[in-house]
C-alpha positions, 0 to 999 in steps of 0.5 A: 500500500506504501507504494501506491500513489494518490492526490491529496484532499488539499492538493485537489483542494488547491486544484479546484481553487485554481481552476476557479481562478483560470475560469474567472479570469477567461470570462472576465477577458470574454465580457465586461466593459472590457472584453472581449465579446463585448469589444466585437459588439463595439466593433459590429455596431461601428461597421453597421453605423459606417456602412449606413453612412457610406450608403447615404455618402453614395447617393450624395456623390451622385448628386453633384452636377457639373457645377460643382453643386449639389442637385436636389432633384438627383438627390431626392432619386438617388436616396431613394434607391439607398437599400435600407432607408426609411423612405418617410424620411425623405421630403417629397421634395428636396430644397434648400428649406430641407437642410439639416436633412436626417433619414433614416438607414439600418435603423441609423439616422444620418445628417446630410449637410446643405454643404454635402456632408454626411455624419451620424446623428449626434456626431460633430464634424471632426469626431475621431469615433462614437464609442458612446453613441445610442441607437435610437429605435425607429419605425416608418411610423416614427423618427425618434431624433436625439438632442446633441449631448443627450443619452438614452435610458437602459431602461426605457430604450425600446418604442414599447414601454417609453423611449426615455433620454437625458439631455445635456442639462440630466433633464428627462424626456419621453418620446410621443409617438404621432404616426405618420401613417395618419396623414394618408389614412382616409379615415382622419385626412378626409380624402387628401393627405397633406401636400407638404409639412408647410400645409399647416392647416391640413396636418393640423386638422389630421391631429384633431381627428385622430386625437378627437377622444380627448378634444373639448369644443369650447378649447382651441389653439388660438391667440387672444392676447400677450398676457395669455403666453407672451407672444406678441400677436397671433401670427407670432403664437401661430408662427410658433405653432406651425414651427411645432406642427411641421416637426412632427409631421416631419418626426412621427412624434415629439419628446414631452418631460417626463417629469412635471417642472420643478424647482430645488427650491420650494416657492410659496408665493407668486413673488418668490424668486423664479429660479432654474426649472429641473424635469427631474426626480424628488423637486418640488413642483414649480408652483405660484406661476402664471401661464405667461411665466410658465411659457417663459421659463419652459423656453429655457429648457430648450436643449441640443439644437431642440425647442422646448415650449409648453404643450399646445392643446393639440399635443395633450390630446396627441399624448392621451391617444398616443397612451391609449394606442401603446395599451398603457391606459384604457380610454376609461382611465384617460377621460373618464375616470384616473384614480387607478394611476392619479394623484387626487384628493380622495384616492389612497396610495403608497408613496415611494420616496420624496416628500409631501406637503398638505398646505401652503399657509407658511413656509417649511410645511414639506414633510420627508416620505418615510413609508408613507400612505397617502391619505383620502386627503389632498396631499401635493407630491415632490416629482416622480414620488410614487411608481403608481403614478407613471405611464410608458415611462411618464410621471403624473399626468394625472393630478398633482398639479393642474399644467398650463398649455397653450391652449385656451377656452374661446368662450370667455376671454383672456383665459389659459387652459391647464390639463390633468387636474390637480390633488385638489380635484376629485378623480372626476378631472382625469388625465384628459380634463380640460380646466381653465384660469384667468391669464393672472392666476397662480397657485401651489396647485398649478404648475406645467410641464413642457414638450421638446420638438 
């Protein structure tokens, strides 16, 4: 028996131990930010973005005329020949107007120049490489576009549950898709499609009807005077308008914030100071303004080469439809009746984080969330501070606080329409509720929430 010869239970031990440690350090090298599988994924999506852009660089070379310049008419043929282009992304009629042109190839959106050329999305000219590039989903319905210095939310990056990003400022906004389908189907274009995305009027009037649930009569998108929004004259709100309307025609859709507006610091009082407006988590709604001074401030949250604005009425409705369309809420919990998912007076619910306030009589009257039940009372809730309340990736559409629009009530004067109802109302103000103040109103139950075009 001495003469046998065996491994030890330590020596296997060790063995197994090192083993372990090999096969660590081979996954390791395989994945991780670092490895090897994830480095050919980096690989295959920087060869996919160049032969999208080299399709695009193509149809453009073959588009120069024997002056040296390029021609429109050639462009429009040869684009469409590109094998992969979304073909809605490409005007029926190229001009000088269309420029910055974007389409659409393998799921890409690439940027032609008016001078000729051609760069991916979210790259400047003379960038050595896009490492961090996002992809943004696309569909011939709609053209998500990515505001310079914006990133995408992991987790909501596909179409189906909210298509979330950040821009530059880390302010938050979710995609609202406006299919562009709409425009030639007979049953909203009454018999004719629009004849161009100047034909204002007409991709308007296809809005409405396709939206027409969640429209009121007495409600419109119309001037009546400055101290409504600020704008001088009717031809500079419909200027402002048609601006808008023309974006989504031309996107599919617009970005809206996916939080209600709000401040790091609480306001109490019309007077208090109008301090930077955040569309981000755990702030303090933006309260004690004015529709005039709501316009204002949502202006200054226009990002990467972005507009930002208050919501027309058109667009609420849009979004209402847009909810309704994905299965996010029934047309029930639109228009009828938002307990189920609002912040109203005499509904209960969990609160998850944040704070919350049940009166404005003094200052310092916000309470800190720690496993808190909301009562059958109204409580005024920080931003995004229950996970009950969000849909495809949007926060309190539904109660909280009333949200000014450009919009108004054309039956009675100098009047700004807000949405959504407030935690002042019952659940008979649901998400789609239209209310109206008088242009000089403000409260801690009225703030507003802006789009992105």
């Amino acid at each position: 028996m001495r003469e046998k010869r065996g491994i030890t239970l330590i020596a296997l031990l060790i063995t197994i131990i090192v083993l372990l440690i090999l096969a660590g350090v081979s996954i390791g090298m395989l994945t991780g930010d670092n490895g090897i599988l994830t480095k050919a994924q980096v690989a295959a999506e920087k060869t996919n973005e160049a032969k999208a852009k080299e399709k695009v660089q193509v149809a453009v070379m073959g588009s120069y005329g024997e002056d040296g310049k390029l021609n429109y008419s050639e462009l429009k043929t040869n684009l469409d020949k590109v094998e992969g282009i979304i073909k809605s992304t490409i005007p029926e009629t190229i001009t000088e107007e269309s420029f910055d042109l974007k389409v659409t190839v393998d799921g890409y959106n690439i940027i032609i120049k008016k001078n000729g050329e051609v760069l991916l999305e979210g790259i400047s000219a003379g960038d050595s490489g896009n490492e961090n590039k996002p992809t943004l989903p696309s569909t011939e319905d709609t053209t998500p576009y990515l505001p310079e210095g914006a990133t995408i939310d992991k987790e909501h990056s596909t179409l189906d549950n909210g298509l979330v990003i950040k821009d530059e400022n880390n302010n938050e906004w979710v995609w609202i898709e406006v299919p562009k389908s709409i425009y030639t189907n007979a049953s909203y274009n009454g018999g004719a499609a629009p004849t161009s995305s100047e034909d204002y009027v007409k991709i308007e009037s296809i809005m409405q009807s396709y939206a027409s649930a969640y429209r009121e009569s007495s409600y419109a998108d119309t001037f009546y005077s400055t101290e409504q929004h600020g704008f001088a004259n009717s031809t500079e709100y419909d200027n402002w308008k048609n601006s808008m309307l023309k974006s989504v025609y031309e996107n599919g859709g617009f970005y809206i914030g996916r939080y209600e507006v709000g401040t790091d610091t609480a306001r109490f009082a019309k007077s208090d100071d109008l301090t930077t407006p955040l569309i981000q988590i755990d702030k303090y709604p933006y309260s004690f303004v004015t529709c005039r001074q709501a316009q204002s401030l949502a202006k200054q949250l226009t990002t990467g080469g972005k507009q930002a604005s208050l919501m027309f009425g058109i667009q609420w409705d849009l979004v209402m439809k847009y909810i309704e369309e994905k299965g996010g809420k029934t047309q029930a919990e639109l228009k009828s009746d938002s307990s189920s998912w609002g912040n109203y007076k005499n509904v209960t619910f969990v609160v998850n984080r944040g704070e919350y306030i049940t009166e404005a009589t003094t200052n310092g009257l916000w309470k800190l969330v720690n496993n808190y039940t909301k009562p059958s009372l109204a409580i005024l809730l920080t931003t995004g501070a229950t996970d009950r309340n969000i849909v495809l990736g949007i926060y309190d559409l539904a109660g909280n606080v009333l949200e000014w629009t450009l919009e108004r009530n054309i039956t009675t004067d100098a009047s700004c329409a807000n949405r959504g109802g407030s935690c002042y109302d019952v659940s008979d103000y649901p998400a789609a509720s239209h209310y109206f103040y008088n242009t000089s109103i403000s409260g801690l139950g009225v703030g507003f929430r802006p789009v992105l075009w």
